[in-house]
N, C-alpha and C positions, 0 to 999 in steps of 0.2 A: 538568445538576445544578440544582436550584432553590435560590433564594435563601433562605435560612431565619435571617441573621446582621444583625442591626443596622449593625453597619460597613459592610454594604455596599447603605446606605439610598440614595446620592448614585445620582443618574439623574432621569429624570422616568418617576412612577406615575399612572395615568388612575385616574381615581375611576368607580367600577365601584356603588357603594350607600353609602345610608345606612338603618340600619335603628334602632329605638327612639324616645323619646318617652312622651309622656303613652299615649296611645294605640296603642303599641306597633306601629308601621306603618313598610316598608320607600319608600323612593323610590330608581329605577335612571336609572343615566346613560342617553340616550337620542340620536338627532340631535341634536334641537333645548334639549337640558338636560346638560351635559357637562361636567366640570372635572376639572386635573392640576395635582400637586404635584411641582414641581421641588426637590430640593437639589444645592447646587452643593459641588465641592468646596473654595471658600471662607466653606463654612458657612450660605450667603447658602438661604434658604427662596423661594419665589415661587410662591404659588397664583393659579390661575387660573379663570374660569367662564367660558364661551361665549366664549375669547378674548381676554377684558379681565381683567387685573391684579386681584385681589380682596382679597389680602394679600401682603406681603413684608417680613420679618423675619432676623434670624441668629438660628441654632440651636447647639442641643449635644442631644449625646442624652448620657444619662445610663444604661446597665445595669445591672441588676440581675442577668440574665445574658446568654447571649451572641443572644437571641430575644425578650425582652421589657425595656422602659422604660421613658425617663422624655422626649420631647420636651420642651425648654424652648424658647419663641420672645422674645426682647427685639429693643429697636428697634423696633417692630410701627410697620407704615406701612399704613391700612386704613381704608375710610369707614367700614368695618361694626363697627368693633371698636375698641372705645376702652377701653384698655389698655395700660399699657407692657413687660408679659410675661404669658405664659401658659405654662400646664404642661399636658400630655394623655400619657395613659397610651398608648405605641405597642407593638405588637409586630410581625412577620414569622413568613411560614409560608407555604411554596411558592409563592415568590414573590407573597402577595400583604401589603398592609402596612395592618393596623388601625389604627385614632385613634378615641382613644374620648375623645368631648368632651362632658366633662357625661352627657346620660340617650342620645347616640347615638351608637352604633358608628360610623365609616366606613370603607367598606372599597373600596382600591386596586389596580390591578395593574402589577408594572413593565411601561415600553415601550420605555426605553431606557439 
């Protein structure tokens, strides 16, 4: 059965693409370019890229309904990102889990 419900966000998903932009151009995970979104089920977010900690914040997801949202991040701990919350439109759909931040998609797959 695939995952297709927002409640059931908590695992770690590998980041599989980002596609959009100015330019309308995809870039795909690859060996040497690779990153995964943990959430834990004490709310706690932890992305990562090639193994190093990239961001970590607390979450809520917010629905609208029971496959599409609202991710809220506060707390944000990030050299990249200087911000005390962000909001990104998320959904799920056979198992894999969109963020659309700003003009790019990103698109996930769970792995655990």
């Amino acid at each position: 059965m695939s995952i297709t419900s927002l409640d059931k966000i908590t695992g770690i998903w590998k980041w599989e693409s980002t596609c959009g932009g100015l330019i309308n151009s995809c870039g795909y995970s690859s060996e040497s370019h690779y990153a995964e979104i943990k959430f834990t089920l004490e709310n706690k977010l932890i992305e990562t890229h090639n193994d190093t900690t990239y961001l970590t914040a607390n979450y809520t997801v917010k629905t609208s309904d029971n496959s599409v949202g609202i991710l809220a991040l506060v707390n944000i701990e990030s050299n990249s990102i200087i911000s005390d919350s962000i909001q990104y439109s998320i959904s799920i759909k056979n198992d894999e889990l969109f963020i659309t931040r700003g003009e790019l998609l990103d698109t996930y797959k769970k792995v655990k």
